[in-house]
C-alpha positions in Angstrom: -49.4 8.5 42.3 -49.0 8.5 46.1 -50.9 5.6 48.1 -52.5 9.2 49.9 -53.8 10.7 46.8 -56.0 7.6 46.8 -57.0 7.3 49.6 -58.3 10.9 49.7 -60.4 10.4 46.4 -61.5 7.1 47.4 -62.7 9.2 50.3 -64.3 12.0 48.3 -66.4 9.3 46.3 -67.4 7.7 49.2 -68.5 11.0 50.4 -70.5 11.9 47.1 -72.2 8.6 47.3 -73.0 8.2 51.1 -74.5 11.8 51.4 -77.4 12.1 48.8 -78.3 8.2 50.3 -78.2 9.3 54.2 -80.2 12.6 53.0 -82.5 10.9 50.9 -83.3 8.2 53.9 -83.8 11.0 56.7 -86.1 12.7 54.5 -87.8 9.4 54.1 -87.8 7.5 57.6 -88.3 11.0 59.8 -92.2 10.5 59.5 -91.9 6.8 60.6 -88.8 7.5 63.6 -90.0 10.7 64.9 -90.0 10.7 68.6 -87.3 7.2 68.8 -83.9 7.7 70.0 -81.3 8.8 68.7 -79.6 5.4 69.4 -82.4 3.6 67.6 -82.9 5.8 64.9 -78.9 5.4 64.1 -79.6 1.8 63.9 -82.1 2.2 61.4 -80.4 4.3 59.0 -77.4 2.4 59.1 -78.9 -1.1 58.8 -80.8 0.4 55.8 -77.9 2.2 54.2 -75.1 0.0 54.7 -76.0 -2.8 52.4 -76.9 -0.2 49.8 -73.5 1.1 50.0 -71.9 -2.1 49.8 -74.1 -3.9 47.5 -74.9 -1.0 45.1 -74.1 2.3 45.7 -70.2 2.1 46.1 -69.8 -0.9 43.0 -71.2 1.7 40.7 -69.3 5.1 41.6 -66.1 2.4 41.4 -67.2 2.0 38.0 -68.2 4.9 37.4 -65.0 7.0 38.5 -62.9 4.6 37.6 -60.3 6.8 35.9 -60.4 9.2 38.6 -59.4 5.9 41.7 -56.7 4.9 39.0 -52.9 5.1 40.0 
């Protein structure tokens, strides 16, 4: 398999992990950010949602799909 196919499904799993978790955390922080910057709201939701991605989220769709990231 090309180095390209990869990359393009490690890409589509990021994608299916990252956007439920960056819905799920608007949904959740707009009550608490409403009226902050955009700036400082970006902080937020990344400083929350990075380590989730890295810690969690992303280890378990590798798992999970490993068949489908496979050469």
């Amino acid at each position: 398999m090309r180095a390209s196919n990869i990359r393009v499904r490690t890409a589509v799993v990021t994608w299916l992990v990252a956007y439920p978790i960056i819905t799920f955390l608007l949904a959740t922080l707009e009550p608490v950010v409403v009226g902050w910057p955009m700036p400082l709201r970006a902080l937020l939701l990344s400083a929350i949602m990075v380590p989730i991605m890295v810690f969690w989220a992303l280890p378990a769709a590798t798992a999970l799909f490993k068949e489908f990231l496979s050469p």
